[in-house]
C-alpha positions, 0 to 999 in steps of 0.5 A: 492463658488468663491469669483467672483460669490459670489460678482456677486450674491451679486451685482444682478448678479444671478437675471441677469443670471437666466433672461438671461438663461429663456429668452435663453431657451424661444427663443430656445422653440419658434425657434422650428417649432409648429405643430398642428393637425388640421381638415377640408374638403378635396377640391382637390385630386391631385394625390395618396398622395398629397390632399388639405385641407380647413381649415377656408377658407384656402387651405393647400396642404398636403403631405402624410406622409410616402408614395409615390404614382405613378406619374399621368403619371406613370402606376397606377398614375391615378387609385392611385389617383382615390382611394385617390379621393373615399376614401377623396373627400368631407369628414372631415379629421384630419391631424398631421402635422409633417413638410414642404417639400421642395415645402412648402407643409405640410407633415402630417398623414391623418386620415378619422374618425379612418382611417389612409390614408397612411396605406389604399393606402399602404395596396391597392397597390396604394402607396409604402412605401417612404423609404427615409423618413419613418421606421414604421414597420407597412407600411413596412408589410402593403406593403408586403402583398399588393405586395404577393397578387398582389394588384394595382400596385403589379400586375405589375411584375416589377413596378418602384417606383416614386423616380426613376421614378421621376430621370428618367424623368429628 
């Protein structure tokens, strides 16, 4: 041992750096966001991935992770959003939150009992998989077979995602 971390520890010093290190390790802790998971009542289906949740007496605007429905003025906008609205309206759901996008929406995995939400639009062709933000086999294949049997939005022969839609209407 060094002769100055010696005399550091002998004079308190040890006591002062443990303390600062905990403290340290504390304040990096709590500067990561904390996500919880949460229930409540769908209140306001907006369109094929985005709902709105009461949570004690709080609305919250979830956005539907790893998915991107078309836009309501997007051929299969409304008939995407209409199966969102059948599927959620009025029901119980539990949400898994896992971040905020750029809007200030919560983004999280939807869940009606067992159902997962994002898996049912994909698997229906309501909604692509939103390649930008998600890599989970399971959608990717889900997909797949929706567009082999030309489900929803599959029926189209060339239909245009939302993120290109989205740039073209700019």
């Amino acid at each position: 041992m060094s002769g100055r971390t010696f005399l550091t520890c002998r004079t308190g010093g040890c006591r002062a750096n443990a303390i600062a290190m905990a403290l340290t390790g504390w304040a990096l802790l709590l500067a990561q966001p904390a996500y919880a998971d949460f229930t409540g009542k769908v209140v306001k289906v907006a369109d094929g991935d985005t709902i709105t949740v009461l949570r004690d007496r709080e609305q919250i605007k979830i956005r539907l992770a790893g998915i991107d429905a078309p836009e309501k003025a997007q051929p299969f906008g409304n008939v995407a959003r209409q199966s969102m609205s059948e599927m959620l309206f009025g029901r119980e759901v539990r949400v898994v939150e896992q971040g905020r996008d750029r809007y200030g929406r919560t983004i999280g995995r939807v869940y009606q009992g067992d159902v997962d939400v994002s898996a049912v639009q994909i698997k229906q062709g309501m909604a692509w998989v939103y390649r930008k933000y998600s890599k989970e086999a399971a959608l990717y294949q889900l997909e797949d077979e929706a567009k082999q049997h030309r489900l929803g939005l599959w029926a189209d022969t060339e239909p245009t995602p939302p993120w290109a839609w989205r740039r073209m209407a700019r």
